[in-house]
C-alpha angles and dihedrals in degrees: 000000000000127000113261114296099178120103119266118288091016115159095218092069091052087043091059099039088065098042081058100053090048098046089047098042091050090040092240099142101105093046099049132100123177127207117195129168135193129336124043095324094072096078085071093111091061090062104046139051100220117091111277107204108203114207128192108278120287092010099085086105095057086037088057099047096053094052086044092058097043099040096028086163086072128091107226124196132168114210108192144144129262086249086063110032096040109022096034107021108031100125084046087059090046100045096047093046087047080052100058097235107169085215116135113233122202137192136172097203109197093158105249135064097262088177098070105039100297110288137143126322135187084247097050107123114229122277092025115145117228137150091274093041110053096165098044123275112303117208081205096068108014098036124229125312121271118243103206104182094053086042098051082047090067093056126078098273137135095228145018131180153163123199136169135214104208097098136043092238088044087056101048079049081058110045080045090056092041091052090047088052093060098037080058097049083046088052089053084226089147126260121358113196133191129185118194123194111218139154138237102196091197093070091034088052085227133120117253082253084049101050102044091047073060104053100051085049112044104003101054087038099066090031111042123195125243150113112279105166124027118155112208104284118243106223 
């Protein structure tokens, strides 16, 4: 495993970091294969010694789902950004989720594609400011910001949550709904899906203080955490 290569503040180190407490704590390692596309997740393989699968961007969810049905012992798992999972791969998310596929689908949603140089995502709250936005986002001529936890909710899936990591009580909420999202896929109960609001201060031309402070204030305002889809739980 390499050091850290993500800029300073970045949410996808804390995310991790978290993923790794909670497979090593439940003993998961040997069972697990991740699946990652384009933009900064998919450097998860760096970081981890189970097997990362990249797919071609936007298609992690349909990846997934094929190495789920062939090898339905894994726990499979995509880990993307909401650039990829929500602006590039959103059909891939849908039709996985209508088939049934107890696959776990992660996304660590900070509103731009950080990826390719910090533009504009599906996610990106109006009035935001990005690379392809210089004025702040306009529902005139953008349309109005996705909300993919409440969309995911809508689809056949067994779970469905959005959770935040500016705050110590909104990060125990997290490691609880990331355990959830792989007991479901255990349970072969059909998709599990967790978006996670974080920050990368770069493309938001804040410092990491900066850009947490907004997003407590202004992020997790627009897009409030929660649980909006939890089938009832085999245990």
């Amino acid at each position: 495993m390499s050091e850290s290569e993500y800029c300073p503040g970045c949410s996808h180190s804390h995310l991790q970091g978290l993923l790794r407490e909670i497979f090593q704590e439940r003993g998961l390692t040997e069972r697990l294969m991740g699946v990652v596309g384009a933009g900064c997740s998919q450097d998860l393989g760096k970081y981890f010694d189970f097997p990362v699968i990249k797919a071609p961007p936007g298609l992690a969810p349909a990846v997934a789902a094929g190495i789920k049905r062939t090898t339905p012992d894994r726990l499979v798992f995509t880990y993307q950004g909401d650039g990829d999972l929500g602006s590039r791969g959103l059909d891939a998310l849908i039709h996985a989720a209508l088939r049934g596929d107890s696959i776990t689908v992660l996304c660590l949603n900070n509103q731009v594609m950080a990826g390719s140089g910090g533009q504009m995502s599906i996610t990106t709250r109006t009035g935001q400011v990005t690379t392809s936005t210089r004025l702040g986002r306009s529902t005139a001529r953008a349309g109005s910001p996705l909300k993919l936890a409440e969309m995911v909710a809508r689809l056949p899936v067994a779970f469905s949550q959005r959770v935040s990591l500016h705050e110590s009580d909104f990060v125990k909420r997290a490691r609880l709904a990331l355990r959830d999202a792989f007991d479901y896929q255990e349970n072969g109960q059909g998709l599990s899906f967790v978006e996670v609001l974080g920050i990368c201060p770069p493309y938001w031309h804040q410092s990491p203080e900066e850009a947490q402070q907004s997003l407590k204030q202004s992020l997790v305002r627009h897009n409030p955490a929660g649980i909006f889809k939890g089938v009832t739980m085999i245990r």
